[in-house]
mmCIF file of the N, C-alpha and C atoms, coordinates in Angstrom:
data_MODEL
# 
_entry.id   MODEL 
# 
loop_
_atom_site.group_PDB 
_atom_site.id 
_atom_site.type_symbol 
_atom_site.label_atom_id 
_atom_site.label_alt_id 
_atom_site.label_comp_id 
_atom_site.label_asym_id 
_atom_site.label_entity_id 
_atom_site.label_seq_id 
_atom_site.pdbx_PDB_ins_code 
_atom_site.Cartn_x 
_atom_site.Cartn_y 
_atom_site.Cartn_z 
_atom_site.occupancy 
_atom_site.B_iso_or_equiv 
_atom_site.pdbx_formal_charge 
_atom_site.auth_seq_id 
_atom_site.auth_comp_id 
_atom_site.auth_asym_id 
_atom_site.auth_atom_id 
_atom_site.pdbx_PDB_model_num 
ATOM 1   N N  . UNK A 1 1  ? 54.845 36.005 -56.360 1.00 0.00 ? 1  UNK A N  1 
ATOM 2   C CA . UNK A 1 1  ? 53.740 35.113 -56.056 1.00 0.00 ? 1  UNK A CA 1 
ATOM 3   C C  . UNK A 1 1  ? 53.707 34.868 -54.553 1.00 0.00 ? 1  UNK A C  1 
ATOM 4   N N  . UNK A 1 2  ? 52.173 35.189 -53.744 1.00 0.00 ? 2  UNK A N  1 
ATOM 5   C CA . UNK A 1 2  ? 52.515 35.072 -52.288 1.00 0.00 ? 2  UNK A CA 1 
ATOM 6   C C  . UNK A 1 2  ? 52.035 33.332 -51.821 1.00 0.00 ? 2  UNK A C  1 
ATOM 7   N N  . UNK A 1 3  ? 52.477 33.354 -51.017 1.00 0.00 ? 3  UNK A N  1 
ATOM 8   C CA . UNK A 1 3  ? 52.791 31.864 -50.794 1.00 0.00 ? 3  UNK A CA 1 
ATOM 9   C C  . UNK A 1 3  ? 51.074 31.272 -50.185 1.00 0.00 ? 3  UNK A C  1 
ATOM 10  N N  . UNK A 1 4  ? 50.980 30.079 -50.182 1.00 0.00 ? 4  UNK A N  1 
ATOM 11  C CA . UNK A 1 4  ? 48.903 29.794 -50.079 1.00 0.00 ? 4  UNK A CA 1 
ATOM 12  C C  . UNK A 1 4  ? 48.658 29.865 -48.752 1.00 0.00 ? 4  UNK A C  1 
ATOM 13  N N  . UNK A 1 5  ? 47.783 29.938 -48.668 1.00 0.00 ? 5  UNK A N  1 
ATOM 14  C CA . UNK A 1 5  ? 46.960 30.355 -47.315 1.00 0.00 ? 5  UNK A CA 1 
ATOM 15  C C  . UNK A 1 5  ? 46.874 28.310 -46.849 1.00 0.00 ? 5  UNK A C  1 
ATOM 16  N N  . UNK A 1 6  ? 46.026 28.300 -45.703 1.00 0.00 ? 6  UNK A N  1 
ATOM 17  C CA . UNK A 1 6  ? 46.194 26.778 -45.199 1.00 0.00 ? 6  UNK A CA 1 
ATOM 18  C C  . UNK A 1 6  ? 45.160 26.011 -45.766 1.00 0.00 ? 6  UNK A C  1 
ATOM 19  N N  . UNK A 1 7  ? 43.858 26.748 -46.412 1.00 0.00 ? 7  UNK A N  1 
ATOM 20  C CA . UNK A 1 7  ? 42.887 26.538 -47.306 1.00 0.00 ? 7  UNK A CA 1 
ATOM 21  C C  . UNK A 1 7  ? 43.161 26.303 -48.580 1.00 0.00 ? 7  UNK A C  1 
ATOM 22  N N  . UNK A 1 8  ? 44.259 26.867 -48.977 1.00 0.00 ? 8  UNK A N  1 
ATOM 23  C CA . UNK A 1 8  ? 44.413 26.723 -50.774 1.00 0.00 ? 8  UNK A CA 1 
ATOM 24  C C  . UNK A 1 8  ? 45.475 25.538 -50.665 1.00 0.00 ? 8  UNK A C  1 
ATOM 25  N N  . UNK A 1 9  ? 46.118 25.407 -49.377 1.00 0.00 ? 9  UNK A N  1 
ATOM 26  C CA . UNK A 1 9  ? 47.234 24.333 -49.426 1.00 0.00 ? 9  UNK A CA 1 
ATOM 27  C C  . UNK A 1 9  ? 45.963 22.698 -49.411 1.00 0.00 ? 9  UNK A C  1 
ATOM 28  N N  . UNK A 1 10 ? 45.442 22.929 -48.789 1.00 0.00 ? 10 UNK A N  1 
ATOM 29  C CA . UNK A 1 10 ? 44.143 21.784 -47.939 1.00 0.00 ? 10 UNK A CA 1 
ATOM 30  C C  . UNK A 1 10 ? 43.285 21.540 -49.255 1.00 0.00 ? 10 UNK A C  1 
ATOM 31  N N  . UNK A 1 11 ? 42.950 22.376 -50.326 1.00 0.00 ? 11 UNK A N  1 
ATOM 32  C CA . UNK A 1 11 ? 42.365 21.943 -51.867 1.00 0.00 ? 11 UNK A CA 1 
ATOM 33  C C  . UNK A 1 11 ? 43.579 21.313 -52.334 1.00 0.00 ? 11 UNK A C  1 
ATOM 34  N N  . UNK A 1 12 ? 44.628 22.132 -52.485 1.00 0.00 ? 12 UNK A N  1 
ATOM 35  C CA . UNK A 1 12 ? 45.644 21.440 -53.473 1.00 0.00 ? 12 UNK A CA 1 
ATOM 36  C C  . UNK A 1 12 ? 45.895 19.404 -53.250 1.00 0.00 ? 12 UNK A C  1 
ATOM 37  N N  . UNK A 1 13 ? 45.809 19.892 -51.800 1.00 0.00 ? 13 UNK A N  1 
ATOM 38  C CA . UNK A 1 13 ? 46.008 18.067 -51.212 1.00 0.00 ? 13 UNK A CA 1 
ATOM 39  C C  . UNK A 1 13 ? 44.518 17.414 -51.392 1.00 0.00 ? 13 UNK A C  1 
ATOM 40  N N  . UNK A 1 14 ? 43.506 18.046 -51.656 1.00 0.00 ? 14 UNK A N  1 
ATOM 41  C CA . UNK A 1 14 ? 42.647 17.013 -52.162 1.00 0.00 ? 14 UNK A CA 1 
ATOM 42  C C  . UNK A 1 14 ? 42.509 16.839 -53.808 1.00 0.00 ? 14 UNK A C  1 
ATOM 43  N N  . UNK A 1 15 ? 43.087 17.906 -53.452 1.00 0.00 ? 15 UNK A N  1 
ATOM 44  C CA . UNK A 1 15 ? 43.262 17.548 -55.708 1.00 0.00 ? 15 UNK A CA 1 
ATOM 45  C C  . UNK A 1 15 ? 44.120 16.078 -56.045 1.00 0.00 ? 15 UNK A C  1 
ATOM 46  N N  . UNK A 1 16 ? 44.999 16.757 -55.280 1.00 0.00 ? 16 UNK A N  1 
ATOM 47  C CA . UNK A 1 16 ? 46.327 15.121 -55.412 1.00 0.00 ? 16 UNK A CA 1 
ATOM 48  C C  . UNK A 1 16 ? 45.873 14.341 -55.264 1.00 0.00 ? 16 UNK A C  1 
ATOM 49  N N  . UNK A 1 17 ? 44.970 13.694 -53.584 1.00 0.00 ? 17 UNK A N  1 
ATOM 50  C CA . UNK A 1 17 ? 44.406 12.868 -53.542 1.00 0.00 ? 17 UNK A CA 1 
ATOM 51  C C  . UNK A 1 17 ? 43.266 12.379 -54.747 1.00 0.00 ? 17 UNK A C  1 
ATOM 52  N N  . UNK A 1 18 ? 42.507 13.308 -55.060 1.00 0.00 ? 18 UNK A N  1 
ATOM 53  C CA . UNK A 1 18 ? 41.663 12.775 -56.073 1.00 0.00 ? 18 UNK A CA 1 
ATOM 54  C C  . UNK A 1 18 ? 42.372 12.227 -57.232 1.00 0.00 ? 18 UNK A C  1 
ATOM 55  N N  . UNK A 1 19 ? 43.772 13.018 -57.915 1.00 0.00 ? 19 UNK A N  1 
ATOM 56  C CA . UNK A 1 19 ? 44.878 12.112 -58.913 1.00 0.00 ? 19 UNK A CA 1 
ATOM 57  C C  . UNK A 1 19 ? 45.485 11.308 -58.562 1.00 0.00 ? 19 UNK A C  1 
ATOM 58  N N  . UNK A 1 20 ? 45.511 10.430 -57.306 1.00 0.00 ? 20 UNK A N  1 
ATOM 59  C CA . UNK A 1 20 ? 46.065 9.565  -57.479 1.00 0.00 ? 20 UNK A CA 1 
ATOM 60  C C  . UNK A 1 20 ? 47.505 9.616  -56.457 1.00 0.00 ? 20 UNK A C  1 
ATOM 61  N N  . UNK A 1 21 ? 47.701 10.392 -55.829 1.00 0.00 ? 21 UNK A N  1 
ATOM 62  C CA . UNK A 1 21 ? 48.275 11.225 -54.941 1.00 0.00 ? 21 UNK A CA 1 
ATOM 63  C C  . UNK A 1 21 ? 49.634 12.047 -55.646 1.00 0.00 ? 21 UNK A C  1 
ATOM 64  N N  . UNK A 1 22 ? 49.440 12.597 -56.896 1.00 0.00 ? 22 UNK A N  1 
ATOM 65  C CA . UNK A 1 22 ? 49.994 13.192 -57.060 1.00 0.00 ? 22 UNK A CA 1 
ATOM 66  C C  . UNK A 1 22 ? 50.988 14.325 -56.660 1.00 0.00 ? 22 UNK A C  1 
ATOM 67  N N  . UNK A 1 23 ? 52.473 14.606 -56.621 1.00 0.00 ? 23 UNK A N  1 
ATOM 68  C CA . UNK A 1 23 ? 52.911 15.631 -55.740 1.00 0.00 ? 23 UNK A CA 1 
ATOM 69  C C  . UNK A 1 23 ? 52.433 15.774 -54.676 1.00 0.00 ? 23 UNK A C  1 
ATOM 70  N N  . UNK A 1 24 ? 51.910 14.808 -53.891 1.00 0.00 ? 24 UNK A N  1 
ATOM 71  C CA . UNK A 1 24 ? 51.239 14.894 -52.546 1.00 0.00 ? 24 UNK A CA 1 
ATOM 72  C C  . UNK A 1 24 ? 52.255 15.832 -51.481 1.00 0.00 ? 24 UNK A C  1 
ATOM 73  N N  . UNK A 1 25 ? 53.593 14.863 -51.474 1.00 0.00 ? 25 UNK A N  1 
ATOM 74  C CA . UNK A 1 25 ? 54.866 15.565 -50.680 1.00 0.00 ? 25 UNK A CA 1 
ATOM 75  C C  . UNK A 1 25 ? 55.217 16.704 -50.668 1.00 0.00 ? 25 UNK A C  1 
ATOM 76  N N  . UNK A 1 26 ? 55.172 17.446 -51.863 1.00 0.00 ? 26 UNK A N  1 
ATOM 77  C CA . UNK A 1 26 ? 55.179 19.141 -52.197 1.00 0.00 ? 26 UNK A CA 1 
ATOM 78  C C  . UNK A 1 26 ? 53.643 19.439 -51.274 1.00 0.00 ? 26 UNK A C  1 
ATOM 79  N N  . UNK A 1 27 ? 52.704 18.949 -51.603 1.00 0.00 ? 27 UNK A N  1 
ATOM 80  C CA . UNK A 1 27 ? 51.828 19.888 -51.423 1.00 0.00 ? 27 UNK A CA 1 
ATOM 81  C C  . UNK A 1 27 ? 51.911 19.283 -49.579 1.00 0.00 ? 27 UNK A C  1 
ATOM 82  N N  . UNK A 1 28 ? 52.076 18.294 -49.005 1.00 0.00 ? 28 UNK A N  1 
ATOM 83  C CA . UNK A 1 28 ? 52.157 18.300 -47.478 1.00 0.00 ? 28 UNK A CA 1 
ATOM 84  C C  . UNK A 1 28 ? 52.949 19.524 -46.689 1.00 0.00 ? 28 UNK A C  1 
ATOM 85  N N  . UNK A 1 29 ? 54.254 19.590 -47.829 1.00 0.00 ? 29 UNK A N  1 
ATOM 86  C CA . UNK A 1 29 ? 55.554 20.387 -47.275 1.00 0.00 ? 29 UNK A CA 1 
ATOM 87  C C  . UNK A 1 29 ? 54.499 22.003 -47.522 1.00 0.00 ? 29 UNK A C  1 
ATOM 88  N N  . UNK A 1 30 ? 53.881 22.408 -48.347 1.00 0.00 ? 30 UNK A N  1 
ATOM 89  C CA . UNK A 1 30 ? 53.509 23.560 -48.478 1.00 0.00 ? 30 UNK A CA 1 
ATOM 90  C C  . UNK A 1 30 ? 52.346 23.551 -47.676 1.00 0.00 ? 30 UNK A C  1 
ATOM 91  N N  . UNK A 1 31 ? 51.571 23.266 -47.178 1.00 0.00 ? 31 UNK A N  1 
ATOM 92  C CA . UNK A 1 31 ? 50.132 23.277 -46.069 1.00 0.00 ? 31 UNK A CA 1 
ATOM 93  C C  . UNK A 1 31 ? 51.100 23.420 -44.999 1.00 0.00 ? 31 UNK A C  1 
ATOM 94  N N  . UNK A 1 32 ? 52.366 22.482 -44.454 1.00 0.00 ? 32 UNK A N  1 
ATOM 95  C CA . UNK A 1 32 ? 53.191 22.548 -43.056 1.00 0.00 ? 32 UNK A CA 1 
ATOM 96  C C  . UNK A 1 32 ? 53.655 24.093 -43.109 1.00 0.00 ? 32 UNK A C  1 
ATOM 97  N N  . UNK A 1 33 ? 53.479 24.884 -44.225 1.00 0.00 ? 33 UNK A N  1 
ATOM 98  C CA . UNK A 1 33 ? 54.535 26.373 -44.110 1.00 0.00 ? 33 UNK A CA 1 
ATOM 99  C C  . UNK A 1 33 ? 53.725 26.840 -44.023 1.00 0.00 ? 33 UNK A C  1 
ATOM 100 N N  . UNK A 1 34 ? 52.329 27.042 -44.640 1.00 0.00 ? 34 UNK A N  1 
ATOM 101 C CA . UNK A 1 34 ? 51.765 27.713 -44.656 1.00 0.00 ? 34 UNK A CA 1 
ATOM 102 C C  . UNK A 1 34 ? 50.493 27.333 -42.846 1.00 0.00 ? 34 UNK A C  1 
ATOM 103 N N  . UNK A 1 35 ? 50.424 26.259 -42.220 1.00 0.00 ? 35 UNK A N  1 
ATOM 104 C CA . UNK A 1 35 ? 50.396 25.902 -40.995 1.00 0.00 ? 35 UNK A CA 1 
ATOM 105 C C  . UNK A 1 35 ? 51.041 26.997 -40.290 1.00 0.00 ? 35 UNK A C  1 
ATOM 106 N N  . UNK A 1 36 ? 52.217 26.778 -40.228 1.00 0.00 ? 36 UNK A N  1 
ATOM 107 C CA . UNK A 1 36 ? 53.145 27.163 -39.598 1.00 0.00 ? 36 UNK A CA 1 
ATOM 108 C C  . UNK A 1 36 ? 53.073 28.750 -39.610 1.00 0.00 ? 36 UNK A C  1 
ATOM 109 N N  . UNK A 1 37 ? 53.227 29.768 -40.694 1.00 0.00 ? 37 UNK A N  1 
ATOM 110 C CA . UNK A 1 37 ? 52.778 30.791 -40.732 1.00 0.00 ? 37 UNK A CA 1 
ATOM 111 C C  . UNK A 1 37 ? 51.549 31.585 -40.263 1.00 0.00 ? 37 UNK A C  1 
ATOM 112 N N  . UNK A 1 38 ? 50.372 30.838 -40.305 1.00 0.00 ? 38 UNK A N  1 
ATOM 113 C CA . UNK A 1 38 ? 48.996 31.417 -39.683 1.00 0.00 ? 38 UNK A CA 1 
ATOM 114 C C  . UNK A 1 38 ? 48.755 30.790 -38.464 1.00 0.00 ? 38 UNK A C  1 
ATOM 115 N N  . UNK A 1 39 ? 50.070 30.088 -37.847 1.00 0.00 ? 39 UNK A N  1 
ATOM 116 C CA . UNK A 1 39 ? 49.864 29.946 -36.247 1.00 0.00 ? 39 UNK A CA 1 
ATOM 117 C C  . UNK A 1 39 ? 48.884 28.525 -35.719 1.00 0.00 ? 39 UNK A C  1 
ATOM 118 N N  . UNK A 1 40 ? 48.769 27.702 -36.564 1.00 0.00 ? 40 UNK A N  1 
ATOM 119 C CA . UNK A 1 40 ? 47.948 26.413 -36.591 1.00 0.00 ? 40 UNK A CA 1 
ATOM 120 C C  . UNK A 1 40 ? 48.844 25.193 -36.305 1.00 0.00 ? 40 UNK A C  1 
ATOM 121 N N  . UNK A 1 41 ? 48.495 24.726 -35.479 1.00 0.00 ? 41 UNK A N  1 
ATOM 122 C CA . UNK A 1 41 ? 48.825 22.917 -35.167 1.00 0.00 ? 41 UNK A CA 1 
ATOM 123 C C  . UNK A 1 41 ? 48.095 21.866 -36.193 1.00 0.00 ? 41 UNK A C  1 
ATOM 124 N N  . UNK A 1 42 ? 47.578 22.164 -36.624 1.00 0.00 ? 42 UNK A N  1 
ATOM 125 C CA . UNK A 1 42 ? 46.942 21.135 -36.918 1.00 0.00 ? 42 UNK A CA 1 
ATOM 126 C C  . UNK A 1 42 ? 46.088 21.338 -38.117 1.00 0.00 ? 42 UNK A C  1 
ATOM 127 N N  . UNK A 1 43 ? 46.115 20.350 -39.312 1.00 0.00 ? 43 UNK A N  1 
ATOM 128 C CA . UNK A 1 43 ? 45.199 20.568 -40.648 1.00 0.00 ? 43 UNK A CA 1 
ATOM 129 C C  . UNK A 1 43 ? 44.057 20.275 -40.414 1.00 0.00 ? 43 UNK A C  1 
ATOM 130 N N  . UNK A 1 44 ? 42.512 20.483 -40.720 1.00 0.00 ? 44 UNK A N  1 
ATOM 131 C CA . UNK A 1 44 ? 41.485 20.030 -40.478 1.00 0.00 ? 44 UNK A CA 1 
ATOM 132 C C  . UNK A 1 44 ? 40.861 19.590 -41.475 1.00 0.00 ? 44 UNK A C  1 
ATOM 133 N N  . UNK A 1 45 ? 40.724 18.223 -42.316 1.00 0.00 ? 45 UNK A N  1 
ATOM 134 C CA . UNK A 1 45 ? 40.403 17.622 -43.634 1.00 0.00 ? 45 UNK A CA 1 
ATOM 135 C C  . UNK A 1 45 ? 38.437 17.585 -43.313 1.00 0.00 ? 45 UNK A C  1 
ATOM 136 N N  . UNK A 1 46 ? 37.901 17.624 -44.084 1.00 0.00 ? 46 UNK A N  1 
ATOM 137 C CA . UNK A 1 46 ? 36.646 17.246 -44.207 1.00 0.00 ? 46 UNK A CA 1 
ATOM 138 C C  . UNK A 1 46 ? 36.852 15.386 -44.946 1.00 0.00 ? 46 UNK A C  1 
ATOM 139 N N  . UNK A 1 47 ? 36.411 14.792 -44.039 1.00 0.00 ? 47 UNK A N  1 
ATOM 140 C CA . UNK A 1 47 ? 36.375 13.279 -44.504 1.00 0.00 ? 47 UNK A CA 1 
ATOM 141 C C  . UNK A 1 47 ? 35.320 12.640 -46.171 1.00 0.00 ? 47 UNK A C  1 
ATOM 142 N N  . UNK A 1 48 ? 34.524 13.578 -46.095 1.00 0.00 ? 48 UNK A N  1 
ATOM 143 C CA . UNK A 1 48 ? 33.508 13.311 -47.264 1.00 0.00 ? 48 UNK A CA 1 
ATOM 144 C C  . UNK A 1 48 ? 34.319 13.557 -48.561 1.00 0.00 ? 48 UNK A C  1 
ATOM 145 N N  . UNK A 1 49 ? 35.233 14.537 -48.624 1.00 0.00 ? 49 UNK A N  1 
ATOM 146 C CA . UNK A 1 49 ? 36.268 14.898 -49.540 1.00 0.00 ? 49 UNK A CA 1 
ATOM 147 C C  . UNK A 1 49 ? 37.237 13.740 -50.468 1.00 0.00 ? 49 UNK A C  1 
ATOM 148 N N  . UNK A 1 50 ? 37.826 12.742 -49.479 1.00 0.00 ? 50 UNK A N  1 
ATOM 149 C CA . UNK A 1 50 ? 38.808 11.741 -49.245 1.00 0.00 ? 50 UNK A CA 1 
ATOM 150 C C  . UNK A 1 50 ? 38.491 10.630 -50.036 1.00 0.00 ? 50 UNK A C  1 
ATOM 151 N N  . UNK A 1 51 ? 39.075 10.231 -50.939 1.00 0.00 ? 51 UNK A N  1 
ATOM 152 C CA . UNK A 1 51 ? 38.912 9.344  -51.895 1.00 0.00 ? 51 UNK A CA 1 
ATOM 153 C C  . UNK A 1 51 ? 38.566 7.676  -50.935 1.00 0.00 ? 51 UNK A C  1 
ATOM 154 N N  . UNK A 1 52 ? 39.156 7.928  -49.545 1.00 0.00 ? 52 UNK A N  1 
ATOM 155 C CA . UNK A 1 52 ? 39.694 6.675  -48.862 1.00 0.00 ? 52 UNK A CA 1 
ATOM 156 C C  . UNK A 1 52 ? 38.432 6.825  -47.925 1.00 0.00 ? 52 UNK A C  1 
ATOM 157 N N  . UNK A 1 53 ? 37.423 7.055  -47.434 1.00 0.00 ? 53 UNK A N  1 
ATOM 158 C CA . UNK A 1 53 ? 36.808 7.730  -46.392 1.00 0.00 ? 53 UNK A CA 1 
ATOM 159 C C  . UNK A 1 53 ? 36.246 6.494  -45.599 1.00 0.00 ? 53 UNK A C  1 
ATOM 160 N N  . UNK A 1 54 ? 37.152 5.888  -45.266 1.00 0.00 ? 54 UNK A N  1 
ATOM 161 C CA . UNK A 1 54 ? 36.900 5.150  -43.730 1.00 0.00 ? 54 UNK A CA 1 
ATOM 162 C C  . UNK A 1 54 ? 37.662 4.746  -42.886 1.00 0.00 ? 54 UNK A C  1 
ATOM 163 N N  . UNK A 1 55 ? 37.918 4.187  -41.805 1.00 0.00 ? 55 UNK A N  1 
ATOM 164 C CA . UNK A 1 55 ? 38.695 4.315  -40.478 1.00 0.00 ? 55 UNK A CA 1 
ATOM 165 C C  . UNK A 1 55 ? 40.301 3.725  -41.207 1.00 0.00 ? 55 UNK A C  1 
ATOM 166 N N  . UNK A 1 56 ? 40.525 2.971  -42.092 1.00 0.00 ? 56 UNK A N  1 
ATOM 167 C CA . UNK A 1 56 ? 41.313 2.314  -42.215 1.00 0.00 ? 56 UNK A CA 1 
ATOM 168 C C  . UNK A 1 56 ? 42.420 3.622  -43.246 1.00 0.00 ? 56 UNK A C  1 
ATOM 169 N N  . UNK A 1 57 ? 41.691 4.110  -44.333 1.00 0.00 ? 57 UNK A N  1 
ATOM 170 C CA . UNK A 1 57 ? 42.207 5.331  -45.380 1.00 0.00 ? 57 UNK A CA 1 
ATOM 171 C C  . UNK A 1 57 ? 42.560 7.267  -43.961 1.00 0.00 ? 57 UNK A C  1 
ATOM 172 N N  . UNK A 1 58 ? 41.155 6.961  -43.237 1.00 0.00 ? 58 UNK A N  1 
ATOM 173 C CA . UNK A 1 58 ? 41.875 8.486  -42.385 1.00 0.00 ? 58 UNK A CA 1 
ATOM 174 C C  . UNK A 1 58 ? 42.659 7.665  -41.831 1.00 0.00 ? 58 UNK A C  1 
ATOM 175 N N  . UNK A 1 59 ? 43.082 6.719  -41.016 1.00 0.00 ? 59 UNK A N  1 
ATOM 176 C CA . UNK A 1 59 ? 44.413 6.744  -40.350 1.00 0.00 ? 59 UNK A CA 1 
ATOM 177 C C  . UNK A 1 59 ? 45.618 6.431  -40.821 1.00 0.00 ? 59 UNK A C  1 
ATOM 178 N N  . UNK A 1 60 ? 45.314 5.609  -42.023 1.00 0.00 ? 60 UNK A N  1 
ATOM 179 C CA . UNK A 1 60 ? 46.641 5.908  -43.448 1.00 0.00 ? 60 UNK A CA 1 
ATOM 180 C C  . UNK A 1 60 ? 47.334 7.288  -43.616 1.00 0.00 ? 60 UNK A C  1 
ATOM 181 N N  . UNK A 1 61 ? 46.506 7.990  -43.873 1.00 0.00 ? 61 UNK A N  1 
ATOM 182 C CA . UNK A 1 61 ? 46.458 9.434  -44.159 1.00 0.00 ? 61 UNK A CA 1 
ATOM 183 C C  . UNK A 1 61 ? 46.986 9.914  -42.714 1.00 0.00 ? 61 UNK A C  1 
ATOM 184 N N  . UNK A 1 62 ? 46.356 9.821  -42.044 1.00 0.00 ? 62 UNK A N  1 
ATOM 185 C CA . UNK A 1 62 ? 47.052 10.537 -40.177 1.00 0.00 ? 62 UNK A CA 1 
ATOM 186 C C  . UNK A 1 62 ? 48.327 9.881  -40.141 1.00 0.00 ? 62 UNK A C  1 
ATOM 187 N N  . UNK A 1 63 ? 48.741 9.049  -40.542 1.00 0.00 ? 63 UNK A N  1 
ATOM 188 C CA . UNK A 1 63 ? 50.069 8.167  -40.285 1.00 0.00 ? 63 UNK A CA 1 
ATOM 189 C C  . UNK A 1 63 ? 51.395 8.813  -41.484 1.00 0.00 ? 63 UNK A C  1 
ATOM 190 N N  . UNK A 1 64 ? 50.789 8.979  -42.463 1.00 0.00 ? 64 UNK A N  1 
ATOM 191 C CA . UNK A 1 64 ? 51.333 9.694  -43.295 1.00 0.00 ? 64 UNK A CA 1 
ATOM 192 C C  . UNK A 1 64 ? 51.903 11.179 -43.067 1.00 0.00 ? 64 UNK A C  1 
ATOM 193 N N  . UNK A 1 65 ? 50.829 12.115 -43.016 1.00 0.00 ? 65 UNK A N  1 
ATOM 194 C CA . UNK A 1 65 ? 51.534 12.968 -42.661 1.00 0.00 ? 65 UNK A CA 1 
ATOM 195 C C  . UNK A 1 65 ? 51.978 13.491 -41.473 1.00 0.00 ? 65 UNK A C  1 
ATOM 196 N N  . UNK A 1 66 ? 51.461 12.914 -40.282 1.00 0.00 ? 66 UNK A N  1 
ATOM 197 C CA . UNK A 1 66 ? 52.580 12.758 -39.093 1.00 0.00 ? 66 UNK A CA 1 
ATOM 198 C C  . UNK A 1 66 ? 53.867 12.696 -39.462 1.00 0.00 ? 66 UNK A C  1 
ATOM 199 N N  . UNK A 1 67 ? 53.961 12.110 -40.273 1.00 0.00 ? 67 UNK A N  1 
ATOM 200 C CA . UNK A 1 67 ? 55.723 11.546 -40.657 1.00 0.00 ? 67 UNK A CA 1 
ATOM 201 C C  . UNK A 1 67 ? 56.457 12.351 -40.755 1.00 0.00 ? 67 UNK A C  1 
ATOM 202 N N  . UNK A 1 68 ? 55.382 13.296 -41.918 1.00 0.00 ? 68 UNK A N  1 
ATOM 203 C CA . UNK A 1 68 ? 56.026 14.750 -42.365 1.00 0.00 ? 68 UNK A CA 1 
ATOM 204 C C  . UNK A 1 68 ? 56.259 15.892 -41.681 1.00 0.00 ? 68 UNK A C  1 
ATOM 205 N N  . UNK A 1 69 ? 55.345 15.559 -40.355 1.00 0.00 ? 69 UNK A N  1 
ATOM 206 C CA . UNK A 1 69 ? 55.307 16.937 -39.684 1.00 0.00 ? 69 UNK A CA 1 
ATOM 207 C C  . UNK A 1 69 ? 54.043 17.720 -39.424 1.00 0.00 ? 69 UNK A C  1 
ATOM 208 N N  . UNK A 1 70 ? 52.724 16.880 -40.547 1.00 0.00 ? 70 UNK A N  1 
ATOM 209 C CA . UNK A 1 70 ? 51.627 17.440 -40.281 1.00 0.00 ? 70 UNK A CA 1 
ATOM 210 C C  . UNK A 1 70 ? 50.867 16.806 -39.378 1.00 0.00 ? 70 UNK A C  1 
ATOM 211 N N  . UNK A 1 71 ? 50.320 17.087 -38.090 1.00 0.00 ? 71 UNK A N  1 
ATOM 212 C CA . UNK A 1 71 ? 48.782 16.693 -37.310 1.00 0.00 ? 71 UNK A CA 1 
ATOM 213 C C  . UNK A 1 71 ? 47.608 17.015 -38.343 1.00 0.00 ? 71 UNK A C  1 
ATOM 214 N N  . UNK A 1 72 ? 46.723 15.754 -38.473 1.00 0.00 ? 72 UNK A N  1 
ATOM 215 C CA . UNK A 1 72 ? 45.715 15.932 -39.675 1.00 0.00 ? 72 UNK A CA 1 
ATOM 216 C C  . UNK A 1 72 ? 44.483 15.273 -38.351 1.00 0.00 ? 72 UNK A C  1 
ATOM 217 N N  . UNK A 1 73 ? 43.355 16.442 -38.552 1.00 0.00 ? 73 UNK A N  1 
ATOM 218 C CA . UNK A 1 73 ? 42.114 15.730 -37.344 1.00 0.00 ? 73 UNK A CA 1 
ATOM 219 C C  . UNK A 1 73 ? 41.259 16.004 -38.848 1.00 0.00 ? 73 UNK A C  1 
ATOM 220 N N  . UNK A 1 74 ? 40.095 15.581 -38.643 1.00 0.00 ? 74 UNK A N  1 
ATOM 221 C CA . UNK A 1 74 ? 38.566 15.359 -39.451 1.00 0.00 ? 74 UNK A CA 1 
ATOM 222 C C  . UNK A 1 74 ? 37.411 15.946 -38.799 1.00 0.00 ? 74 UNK A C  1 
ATOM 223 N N  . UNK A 1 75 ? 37.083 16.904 -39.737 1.00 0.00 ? 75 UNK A N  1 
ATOM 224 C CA . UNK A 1 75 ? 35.854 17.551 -39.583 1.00 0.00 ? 75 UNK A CA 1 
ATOM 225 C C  . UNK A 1 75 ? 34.549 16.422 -39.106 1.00 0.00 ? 75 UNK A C  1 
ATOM 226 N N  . UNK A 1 76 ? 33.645 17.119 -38.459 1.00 0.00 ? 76 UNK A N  1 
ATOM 227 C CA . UNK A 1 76 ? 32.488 16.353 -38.470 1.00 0.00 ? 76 UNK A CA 1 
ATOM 228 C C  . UNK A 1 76 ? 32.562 15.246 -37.363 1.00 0.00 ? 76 UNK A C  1 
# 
């Protein structure tokens, strides 16, 4: 099984988010490898997506996975 591209990692984390943040931590740790592999700094979320979608939920979310290791900016 080949490992996800930074797009299939970036659905998986809005899936979670939409459950409730399910396995969120797996799926942060797998977007950071798969980041990391296609040469990217940085995740790019579409905000309309985001269960949380205002200044207070994206910088929850930016604060979050900073922690982990991910830079998260917003489309649009």
């Amino acid at each position: 099984m080949s490992e996800p591209t930074v797009a299939e990692a970036t659905d998986r984390i809005y899936q979670s988010l939409q459950n409730d943040n399910v396995d969120i931590d797996l799926h942060i740790a797998t977007l950071k490898a798969a980041l990391a592999k296609a040469g990217q700094k940085q995740a790019v979320f579409d905000p309309s997506r985001l269960v949380q979608n205002n200044r207070a939920g994206r910088k929850l979310m930016q604060a979050y996975f900073r922690q982990r290791g991910v830079m998260v900016v917003f489309a649009g």
